[in-house]
N, C-alpha and C positions, 0 to 999 in steps of 0.2 A: 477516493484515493486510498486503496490500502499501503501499510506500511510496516513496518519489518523493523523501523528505526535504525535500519545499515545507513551508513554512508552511501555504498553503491546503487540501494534501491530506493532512495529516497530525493537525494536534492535536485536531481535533474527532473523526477517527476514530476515534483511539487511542483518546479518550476513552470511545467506545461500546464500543469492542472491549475497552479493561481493566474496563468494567462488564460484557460477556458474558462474557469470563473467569473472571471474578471471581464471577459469579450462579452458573456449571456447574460450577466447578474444573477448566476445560481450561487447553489451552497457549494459548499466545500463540502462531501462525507469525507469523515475521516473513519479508516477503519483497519482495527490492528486486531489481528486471529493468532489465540496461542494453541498449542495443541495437547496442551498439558491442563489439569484440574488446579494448577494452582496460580498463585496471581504474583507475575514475577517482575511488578514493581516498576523500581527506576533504574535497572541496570538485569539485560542479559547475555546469553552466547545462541546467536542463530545461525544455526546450518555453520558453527565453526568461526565466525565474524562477532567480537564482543559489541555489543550496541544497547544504545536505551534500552532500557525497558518499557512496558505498554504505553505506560500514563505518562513516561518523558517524552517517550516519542510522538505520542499525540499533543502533549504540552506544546512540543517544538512547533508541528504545523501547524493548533493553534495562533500562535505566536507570530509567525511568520506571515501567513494568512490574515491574520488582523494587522498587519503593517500594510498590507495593499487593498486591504477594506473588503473582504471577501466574508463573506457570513459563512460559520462552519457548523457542523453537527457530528458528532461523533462516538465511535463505540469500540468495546473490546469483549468478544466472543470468544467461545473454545470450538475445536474442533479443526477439518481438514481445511490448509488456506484456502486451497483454492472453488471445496464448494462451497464455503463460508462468504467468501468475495461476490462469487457467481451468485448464489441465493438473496443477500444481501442487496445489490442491485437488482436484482427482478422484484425482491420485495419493496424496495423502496421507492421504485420508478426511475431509477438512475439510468440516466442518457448516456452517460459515459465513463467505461472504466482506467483511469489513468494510471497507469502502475510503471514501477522501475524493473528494470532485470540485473541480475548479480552477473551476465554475462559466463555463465561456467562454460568449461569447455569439456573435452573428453570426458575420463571417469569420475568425475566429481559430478558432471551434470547429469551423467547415467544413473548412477548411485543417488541422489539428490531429486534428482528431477527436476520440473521448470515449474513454477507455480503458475509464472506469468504464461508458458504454453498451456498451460490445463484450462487457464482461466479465458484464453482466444479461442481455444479449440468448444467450450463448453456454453461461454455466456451469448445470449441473444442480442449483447447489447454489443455495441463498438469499443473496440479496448485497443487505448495508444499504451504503446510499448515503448519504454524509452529506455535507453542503455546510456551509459558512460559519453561524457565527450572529452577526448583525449585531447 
């Protein structure tokens, strides 16, 4: 499950991903990609959205995760998210990528791009894409 530490791309994923966990008795990969050389902690701004930063935001699903008994493993990489994600699961054998979407719409999503698009269009593996439930 990569993570962004937003609000919008995380708690409904999490949600799916500690119910796959939890259905198989796999791990939980946690995994947070910055794109910057430097290490921004416990508090950032993504794509415009203030949120945790790397190691809170992993902290959290940690956390969470260990409340439904789910074994985690985790990491924070540099470089582009989405071949960071996609490489990431190929190298680890990951069966499945469960990730949130920020839902953008017009020029924000142009401008922005979709991580979670790059990451269905590009990975070999199965990736649930979860959005917002309103």
């Amino acid at each position: 499950m990569p993570t962004d530490g937003s609000e919008s791309g995380v708690q409904n994923s999490l949600n799916h991903a500690l119910v796959q966990a939890q259905q198989f008795n796999s791990i939980l990969h946690i995994l947070y990609v910055t794109e910057k050389d430097e290490d921004v902690g416990d508090t950032a701004v993504y794509m415009g959205e203030k949120s945790p930063g790397d190691k809170a935001a992993i902290r959290r699903v940690e956390q969470e995760a260990k409340q439904y008994g789910v074994r985690t493993e985790s990491d924070i990489v540099q470089g582009d998210p989405a071949e960071e994600i996609v490489g990431y699961a190929k190298s680890r054998g990951i069966d499945l990528i469960v990730m949130g979407t920020h839902e953008r719409k017009g020029i924000s999503r142009v401008l922005k791009g979709s991580v979670t698009e790059k990451v269905i269009r590009n990975s070999k593996k199965p990736v649930m894409a979860v959005g917002r439930e309103d």
